[in-house]
C-alpha positions as CSV (number, residue, x, y, z in Angstrom):
1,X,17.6,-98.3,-144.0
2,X,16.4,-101.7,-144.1
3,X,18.9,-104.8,-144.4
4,X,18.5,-108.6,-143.4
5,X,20.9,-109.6,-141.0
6,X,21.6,-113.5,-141.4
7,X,23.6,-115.7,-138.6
8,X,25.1,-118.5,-139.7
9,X,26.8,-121.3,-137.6
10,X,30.5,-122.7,-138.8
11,X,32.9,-124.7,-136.7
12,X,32.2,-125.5,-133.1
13,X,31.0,-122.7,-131.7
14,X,32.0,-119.5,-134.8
15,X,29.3,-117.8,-136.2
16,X,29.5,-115.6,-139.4
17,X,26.8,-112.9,-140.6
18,X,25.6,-112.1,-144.1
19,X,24.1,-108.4,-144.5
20,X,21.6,-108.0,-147.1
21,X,20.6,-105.1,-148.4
22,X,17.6,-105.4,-150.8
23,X,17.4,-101.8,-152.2
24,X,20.6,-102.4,-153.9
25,X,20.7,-106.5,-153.8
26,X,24.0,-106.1,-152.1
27,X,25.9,-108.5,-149.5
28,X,28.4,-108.7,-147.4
29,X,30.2,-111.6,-145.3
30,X,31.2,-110.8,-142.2
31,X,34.0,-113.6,-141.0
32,X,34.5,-116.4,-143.1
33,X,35.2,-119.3,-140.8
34,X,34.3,-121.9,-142.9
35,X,33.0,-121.3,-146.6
36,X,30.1,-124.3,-147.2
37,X,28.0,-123.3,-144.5
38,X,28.1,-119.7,-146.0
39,X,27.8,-120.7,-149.5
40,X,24.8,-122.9,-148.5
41,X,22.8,-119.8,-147.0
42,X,23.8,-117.5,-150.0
43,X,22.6,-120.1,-152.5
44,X,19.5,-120.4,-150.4
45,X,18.2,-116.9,-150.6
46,X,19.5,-116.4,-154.0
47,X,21.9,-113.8,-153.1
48,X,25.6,-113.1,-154.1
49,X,28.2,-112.0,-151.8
50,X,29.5,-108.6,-152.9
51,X,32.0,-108.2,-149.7
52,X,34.0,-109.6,-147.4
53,X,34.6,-108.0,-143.9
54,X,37.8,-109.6,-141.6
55,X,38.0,-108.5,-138.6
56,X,41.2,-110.1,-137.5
57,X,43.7,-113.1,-139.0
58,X,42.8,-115.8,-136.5
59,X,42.1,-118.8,-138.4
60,X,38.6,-119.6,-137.5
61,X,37.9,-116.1,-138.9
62,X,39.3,-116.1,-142.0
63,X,40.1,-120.1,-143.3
64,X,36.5,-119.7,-146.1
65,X,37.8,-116.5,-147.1
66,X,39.4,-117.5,-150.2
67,X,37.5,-120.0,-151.4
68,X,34.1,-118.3,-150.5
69,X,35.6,-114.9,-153.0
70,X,36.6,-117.7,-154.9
71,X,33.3,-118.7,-155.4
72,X,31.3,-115.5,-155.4
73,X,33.7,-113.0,-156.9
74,X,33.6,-110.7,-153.5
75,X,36.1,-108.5,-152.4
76,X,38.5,-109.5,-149.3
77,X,38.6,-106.4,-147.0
78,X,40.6,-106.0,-144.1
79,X,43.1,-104.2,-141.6
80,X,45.8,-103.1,-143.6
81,X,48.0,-103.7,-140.2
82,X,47.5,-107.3,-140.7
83,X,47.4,-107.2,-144.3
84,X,50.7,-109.9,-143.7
85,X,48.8,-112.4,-142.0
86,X,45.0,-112.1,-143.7
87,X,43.9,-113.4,-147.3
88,X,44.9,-111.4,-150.1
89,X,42.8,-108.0,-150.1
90,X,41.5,-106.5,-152.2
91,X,41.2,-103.3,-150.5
92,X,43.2,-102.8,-147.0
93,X,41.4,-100.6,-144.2
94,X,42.6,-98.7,-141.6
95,X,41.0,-97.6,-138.5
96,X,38.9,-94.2,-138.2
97,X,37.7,-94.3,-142.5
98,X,34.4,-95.0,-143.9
99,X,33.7,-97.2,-147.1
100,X,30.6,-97.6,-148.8
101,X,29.0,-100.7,-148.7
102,X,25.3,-100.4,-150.7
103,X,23.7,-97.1,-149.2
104,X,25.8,-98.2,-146.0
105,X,28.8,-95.8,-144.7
106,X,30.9,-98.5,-142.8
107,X,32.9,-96.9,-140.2
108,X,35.9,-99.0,-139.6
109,X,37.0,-98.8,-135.6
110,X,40.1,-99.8,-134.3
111,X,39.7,-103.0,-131.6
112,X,42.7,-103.9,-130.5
113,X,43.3,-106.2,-127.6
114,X,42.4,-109.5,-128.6
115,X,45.0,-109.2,-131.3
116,X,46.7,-106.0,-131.8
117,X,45.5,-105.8,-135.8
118,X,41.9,-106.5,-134.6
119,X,39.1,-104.0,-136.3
120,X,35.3,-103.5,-136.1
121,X,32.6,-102.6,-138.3
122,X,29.9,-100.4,-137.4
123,X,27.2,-99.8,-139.8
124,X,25.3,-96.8,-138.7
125,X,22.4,-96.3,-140.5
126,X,21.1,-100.6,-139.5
127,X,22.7,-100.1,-136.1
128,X,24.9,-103.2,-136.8
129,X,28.3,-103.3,-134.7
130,X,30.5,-106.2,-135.7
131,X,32.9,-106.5,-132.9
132,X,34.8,-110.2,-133.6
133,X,36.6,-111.0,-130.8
134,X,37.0,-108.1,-129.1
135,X,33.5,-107.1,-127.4
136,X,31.3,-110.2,-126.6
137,X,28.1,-111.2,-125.5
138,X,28.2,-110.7,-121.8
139,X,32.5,-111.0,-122.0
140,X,34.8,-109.9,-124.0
141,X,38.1,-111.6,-126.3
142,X,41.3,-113.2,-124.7
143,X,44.3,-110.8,-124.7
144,X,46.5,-112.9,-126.9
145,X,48.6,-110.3,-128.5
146,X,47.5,-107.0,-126.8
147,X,47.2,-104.9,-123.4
148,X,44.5,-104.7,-120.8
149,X,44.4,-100.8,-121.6
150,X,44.2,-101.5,-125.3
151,X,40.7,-104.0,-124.9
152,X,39.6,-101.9,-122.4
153,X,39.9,-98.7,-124.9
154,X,38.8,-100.6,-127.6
155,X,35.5,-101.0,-125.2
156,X,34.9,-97.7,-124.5
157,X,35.3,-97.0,-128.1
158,X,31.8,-99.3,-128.5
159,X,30.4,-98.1,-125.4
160,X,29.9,-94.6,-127.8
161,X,27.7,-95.9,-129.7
162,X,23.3,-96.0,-129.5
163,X,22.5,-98.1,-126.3
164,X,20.1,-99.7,-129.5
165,X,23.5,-100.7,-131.4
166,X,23.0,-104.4,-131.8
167,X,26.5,-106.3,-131.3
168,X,27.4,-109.0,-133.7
169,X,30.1,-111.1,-132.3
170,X,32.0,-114.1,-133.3
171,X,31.2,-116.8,-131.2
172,X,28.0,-118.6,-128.9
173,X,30.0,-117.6,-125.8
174,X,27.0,-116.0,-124.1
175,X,26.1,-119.1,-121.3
176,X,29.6,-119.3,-120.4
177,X,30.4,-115.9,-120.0
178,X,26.9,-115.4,-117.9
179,X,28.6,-118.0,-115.8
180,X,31.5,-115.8,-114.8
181,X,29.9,-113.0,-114.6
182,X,27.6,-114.9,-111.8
183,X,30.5,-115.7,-110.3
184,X,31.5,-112.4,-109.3
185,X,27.7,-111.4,-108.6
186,X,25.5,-114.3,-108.3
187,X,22.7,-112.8,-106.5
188,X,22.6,-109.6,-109.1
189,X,19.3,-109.5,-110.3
190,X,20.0,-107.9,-113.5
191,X,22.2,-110.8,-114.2
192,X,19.8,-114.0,-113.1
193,X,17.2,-112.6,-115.3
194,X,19.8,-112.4,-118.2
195,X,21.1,-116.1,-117.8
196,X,17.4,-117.6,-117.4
197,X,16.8,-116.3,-120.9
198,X,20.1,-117.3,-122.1
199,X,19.4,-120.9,-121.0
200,X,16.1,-120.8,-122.3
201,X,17.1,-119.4,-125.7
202,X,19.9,-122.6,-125.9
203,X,17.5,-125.2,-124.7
204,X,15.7,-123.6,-128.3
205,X,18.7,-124.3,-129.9
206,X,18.7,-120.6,-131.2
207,X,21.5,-117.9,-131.1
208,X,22.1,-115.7,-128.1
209,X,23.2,-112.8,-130.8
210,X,23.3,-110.3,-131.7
211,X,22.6,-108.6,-128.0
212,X,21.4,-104.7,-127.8
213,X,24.6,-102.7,-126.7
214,X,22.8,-101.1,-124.3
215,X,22.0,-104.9,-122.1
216,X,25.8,-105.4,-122.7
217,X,26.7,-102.0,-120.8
218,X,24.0,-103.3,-118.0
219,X,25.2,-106.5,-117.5
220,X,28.7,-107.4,-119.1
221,X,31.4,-107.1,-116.1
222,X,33.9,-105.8,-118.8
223,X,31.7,-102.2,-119.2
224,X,30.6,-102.1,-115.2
225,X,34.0,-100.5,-114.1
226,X,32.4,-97.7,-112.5
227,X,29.8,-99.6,-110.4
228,X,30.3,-99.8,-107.4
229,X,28.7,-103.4,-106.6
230,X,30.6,-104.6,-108.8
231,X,33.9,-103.2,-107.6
232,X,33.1,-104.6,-103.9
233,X,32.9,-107.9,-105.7
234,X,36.0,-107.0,-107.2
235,X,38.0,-106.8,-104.3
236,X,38.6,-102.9,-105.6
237,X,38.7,-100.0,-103.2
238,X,36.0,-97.6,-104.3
239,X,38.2,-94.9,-105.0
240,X,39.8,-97.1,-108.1
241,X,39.6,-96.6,-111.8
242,X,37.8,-98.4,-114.2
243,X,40.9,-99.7,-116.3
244,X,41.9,-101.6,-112.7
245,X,38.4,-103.0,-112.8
246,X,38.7,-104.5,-116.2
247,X,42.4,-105.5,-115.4
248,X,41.0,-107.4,-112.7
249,X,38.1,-108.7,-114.2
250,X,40.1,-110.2,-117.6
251,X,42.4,-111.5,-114.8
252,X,39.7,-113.5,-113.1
253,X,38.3,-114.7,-116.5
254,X,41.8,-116.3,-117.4
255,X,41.4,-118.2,-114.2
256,X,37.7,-119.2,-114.2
């Protein structure tokens, strides 16, 4: 199926995404940080927004919400566990259904860790994964309100997915999160190659996103708790689990 996937900059460092899908001229927000920069884009292309996706209540998610369905007549959609603390929805979803979007099925994952109401959007048939806070490019979210185990299920959740699953996240953390990751490995091969693009893609003042899934599980110290290099950097005995790995690693992110 063939959609346009638009990135669109708000706040400091936030980015938002618009879906298009021509065949049935429908569109949906993902994240609505701020609403001009949105509307701006929208008006551009001539299209309307139809939908709404949050994917958690944190306010540099959600503060356009209103004003950009006030604007556009879209629906508000969003975890029906947080339902308390998000913009008034139209519909409330809850982890494990699909809703129809266009021709799209939207499979609506559970991602907790970050926050403990936090949910993805996987749209299967574009190979979209919108993961928020949770998985990020070459990192993943704070633990503000959840566990270790809870992130690090919520990752192996994604980690299901096509290795050609393209991961849509909320924020240009990609540089800074190369840098820790450098930290724990800094001669890795895999990784010096990955930051010299990165830099290169910044100096061009041009998104690091979205990232194929399948670099993320290569490269992103948050999905490497099996290897064993990375382990050894780790400080982990060899015989360890991959949870301990991830405990560790988030650990060592806090401090960095």
């Amino acid at each position: 199926m063939s959609v346009e996937l638009l990135i669109v900059p708000c706040l400091a460092d936030n980015y938002a995404y618009i879906v298009h899908e021509a065949a049935t001229d429908t569109t949906t927000v993902i994240d609505v940080p701020e609403a001009p920069p949105i509307l701006k884009a929208l008006t551009e292309r001539g299209w309307k927004a139809n939908v709404i996706l949050l994917t958690h209540h944190h306010s540099d998610h959600i503060d356009g919400a209103q004003t950009l369905a006030a604007a556009t007549g879209a629906k508000i959609l969003g975890a029906a566990a947080d339902a308390h603390r998000l913009p008034r929805l139209a519909q409330a979803l809850h982890p494990g259904e699909t809703i129809p979007i266009g021709m799209e099925k939207v499979e609506v994952m559970d991602a907790p860790g970050h926050t403990v109401g936090h949910i993805a959007y996987y749209f299967p048939e574009a190979g979209l994964l919108f993961s928020g806070d949770s998985l990020m490019s070459w990192g993943c979210g704070r633990l503000f309100e959840g566990s270790a185990a809870q992130m690090f299920e919520t990752l192996q959740r994604f980690c299901e997915l096509p290795d050609e699953t393209l991961v849509c996240s909320g924020h240009e953390y990609t540089e800074a999160n190369g840098r820790f990751a450098l930290s724990l490995e800094p001669e890795n091969p895999n990784l010096l190659a990955r930051m010299a693009e990165v830099r290169e893609t910044r100096a061009q003042m041009r998104p690091t996103l979205p990232v194929e899934l399948g670099l993320e599980k290569a490269t992103n110290p948050f999905l490497r708790g099996d290897d064993p290099k990375l382990r050894k950097a780790l400080g982990l005995p060899a015989n360890g689990t991959a949870l301990e790995a991830f405990t560790e690693a988030r650990a060592r992110k806090d401090r960095f």
